[in-house]
C-alpha positions in Angstrom: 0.0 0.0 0.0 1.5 3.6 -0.8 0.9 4.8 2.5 2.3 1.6 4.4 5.9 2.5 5.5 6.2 0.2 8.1 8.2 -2.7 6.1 10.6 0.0 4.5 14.0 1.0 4.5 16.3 3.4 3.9 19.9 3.1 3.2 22.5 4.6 5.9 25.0 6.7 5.0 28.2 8.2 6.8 30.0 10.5 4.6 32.9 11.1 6.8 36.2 10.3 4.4 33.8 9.7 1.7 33.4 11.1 -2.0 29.5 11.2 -4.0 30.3 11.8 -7.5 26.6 12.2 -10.3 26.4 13.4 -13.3 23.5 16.1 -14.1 21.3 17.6 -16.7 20.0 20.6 -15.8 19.3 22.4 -19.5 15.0 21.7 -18.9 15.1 23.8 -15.2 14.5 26.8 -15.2 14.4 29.9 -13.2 11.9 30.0 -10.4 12.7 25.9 -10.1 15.2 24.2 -7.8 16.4 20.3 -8.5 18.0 19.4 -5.4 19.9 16.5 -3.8 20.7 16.5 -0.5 21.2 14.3 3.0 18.8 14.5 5.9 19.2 12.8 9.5 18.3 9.2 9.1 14.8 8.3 10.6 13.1 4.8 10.3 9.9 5.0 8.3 6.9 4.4 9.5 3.6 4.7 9.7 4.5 7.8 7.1 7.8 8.3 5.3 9.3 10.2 8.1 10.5 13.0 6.1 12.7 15.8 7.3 14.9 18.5 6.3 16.0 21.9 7.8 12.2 23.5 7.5 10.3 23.3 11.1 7.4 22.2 9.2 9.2 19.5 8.1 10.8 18.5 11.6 14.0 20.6 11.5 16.3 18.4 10.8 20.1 18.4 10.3 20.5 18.8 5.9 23.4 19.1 3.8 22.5 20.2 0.4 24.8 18.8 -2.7 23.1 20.7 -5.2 20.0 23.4 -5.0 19.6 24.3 -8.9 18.5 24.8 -12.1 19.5 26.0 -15.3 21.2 29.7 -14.4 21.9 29.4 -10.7 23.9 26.5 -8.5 23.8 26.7 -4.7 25.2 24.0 -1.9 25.0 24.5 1.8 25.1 23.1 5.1 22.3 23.1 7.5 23.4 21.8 11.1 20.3 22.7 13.1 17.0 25.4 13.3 19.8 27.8 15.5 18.9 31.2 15.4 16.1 29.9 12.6 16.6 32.8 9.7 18.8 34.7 11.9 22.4 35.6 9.8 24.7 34.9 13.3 27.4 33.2 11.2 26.0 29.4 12.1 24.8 26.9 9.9 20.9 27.5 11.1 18.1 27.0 8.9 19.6 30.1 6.4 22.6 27.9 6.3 26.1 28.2 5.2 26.3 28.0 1.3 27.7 29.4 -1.7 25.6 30.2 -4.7 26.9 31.0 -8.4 24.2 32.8 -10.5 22.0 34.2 -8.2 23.7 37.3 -8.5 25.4 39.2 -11.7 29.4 38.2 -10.5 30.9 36.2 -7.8 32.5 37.6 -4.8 35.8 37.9 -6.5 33.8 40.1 -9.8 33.8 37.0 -12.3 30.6 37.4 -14.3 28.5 34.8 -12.9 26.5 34.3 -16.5 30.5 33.8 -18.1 30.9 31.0 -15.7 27.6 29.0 -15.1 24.8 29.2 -17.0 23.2 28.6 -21.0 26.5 28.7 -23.3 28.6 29.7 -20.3 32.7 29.1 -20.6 33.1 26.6 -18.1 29.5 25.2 -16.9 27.2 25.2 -20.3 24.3 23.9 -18.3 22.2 23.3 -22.1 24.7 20.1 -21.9 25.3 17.7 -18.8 27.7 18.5 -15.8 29.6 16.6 -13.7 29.4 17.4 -9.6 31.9 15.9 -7.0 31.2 16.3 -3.5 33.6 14.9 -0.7 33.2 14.9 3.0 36.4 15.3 5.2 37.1 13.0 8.2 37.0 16.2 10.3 33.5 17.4 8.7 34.2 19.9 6.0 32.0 19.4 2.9 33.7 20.5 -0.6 31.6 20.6 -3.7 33.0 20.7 -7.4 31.4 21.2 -11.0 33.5 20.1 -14.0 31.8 19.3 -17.8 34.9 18.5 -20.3 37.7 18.7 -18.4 37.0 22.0 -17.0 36.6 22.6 -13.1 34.2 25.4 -11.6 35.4 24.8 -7.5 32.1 25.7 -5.6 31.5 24.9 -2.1 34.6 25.1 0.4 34.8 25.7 4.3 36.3 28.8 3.5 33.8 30.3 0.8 30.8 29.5 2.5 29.3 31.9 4.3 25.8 32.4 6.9 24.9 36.0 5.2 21.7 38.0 4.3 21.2 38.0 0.7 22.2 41.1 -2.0 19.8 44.0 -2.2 18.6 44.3 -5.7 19.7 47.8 -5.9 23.3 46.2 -5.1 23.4 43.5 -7.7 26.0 45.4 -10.0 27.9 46.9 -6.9 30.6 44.7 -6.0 31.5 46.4 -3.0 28.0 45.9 -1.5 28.6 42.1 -1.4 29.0 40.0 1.5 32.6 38.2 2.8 31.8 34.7 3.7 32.7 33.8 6.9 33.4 30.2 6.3 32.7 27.1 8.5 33.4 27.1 12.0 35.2 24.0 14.2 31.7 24.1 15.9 29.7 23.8 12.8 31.9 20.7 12.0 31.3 18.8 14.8 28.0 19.0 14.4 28.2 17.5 10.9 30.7 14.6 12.3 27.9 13.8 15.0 25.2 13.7 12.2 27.2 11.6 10.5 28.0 9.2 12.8 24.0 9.1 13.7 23.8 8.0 9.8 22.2 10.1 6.9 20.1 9.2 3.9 19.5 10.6 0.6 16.8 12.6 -0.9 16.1 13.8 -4.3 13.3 16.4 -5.0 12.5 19.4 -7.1 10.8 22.5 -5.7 9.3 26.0 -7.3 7.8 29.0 -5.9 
């Protein structure tokens, strides 16, 4: 029965020393969309599916995001706990730490964004399929890499990730107006050692708004 969970199962995961490699097209998302993949806090199903992710309506759970994107924009990010809830106090809380490439016009170092990920871009042509490596370090630092033909867009890092309020729009083309990320903190990567210990599992699932 669809709505029997009782006799299911998940599979575990501990990502600590471990690498999760996919390939994916994202050419037929577009803006306004979100494909995601991502690892929640493992919870045994049953009666329902037992769902969660970093949204209180949706149990607040620990997440780690490999990919949040579609077509023009690419974001990862770490969730360790509600926190603060949408609070920017430089923990992973449910804003997160991440690092995004296309939501604004250039990246933090003043690369065009639209040169560098996107339709017909120079190193992610997202109208053709990517490749994205993720690895998590035995000491709980997540890094997340693009590459599509031999060339490599580095993405997430504990040093480029950042818990930041967002660009006004007014800002977009101001450079100085955006934000320094203030990376991943020792405390932050506890947390995601002790998550993974407690085991994770995988969830795919695409959004709008």
């Amino acid at each position: 029965h669809v709505n029997d969970w009782w006799g299911s199962k998940y599979v575990w995961f501990n990502l600590l020393g471990k690498t999760v490699t996919f390939t994916v097209d994202l050419s037929g998302i577009p803006c306004g969309v979100a494909a995601c993949l991502y690892f929640v806090s493992y919870w045994n199903p049953g009666p329902d599916s037992k769902y969660c992710d970093i949204q209180p309506n949706f149990g607040g759970c620990f997440e780690l995001d490999l990919m949040e994107a579609n077509s023009h924009a690419y974001e990862a990010s770490l969730h360790t706990e509600i926190g603060s809830g949408k609070n920017f106090d430089a923990t992973c809380n449910m804003n997160g730490c991440s690092v995004n490439v296309g939501r604004y016009p250039f990246t933090k170092s003043g690369v065009k964004t639209s040169e560098i990920y996107g339709p017909g871009a120079k190193v992610i042509d997202t109208s053709k399929p990517f490749q994205v490596k993720a690895s998590v370090s035995n000491d709980g630092y997540m890094t997340v890499m693009l590459s599509q033909e031999g060339r490599i867009l580095p993405h997430f890092n504990r040093t480029d990730a950042g818990n930041f309020p967002g660009i006004l729009k007014q800002d977009a083309w101001k450079l100085e107006k955006y934000p320094k990320p203030g990376g991943i903190s020792k405390v932050e990567a506890a947390k995601v050692i002790e998550a993974m210990k407690k085991g994770v599992r995988l969830v795919a699932s695409t959004w709008t708004t």
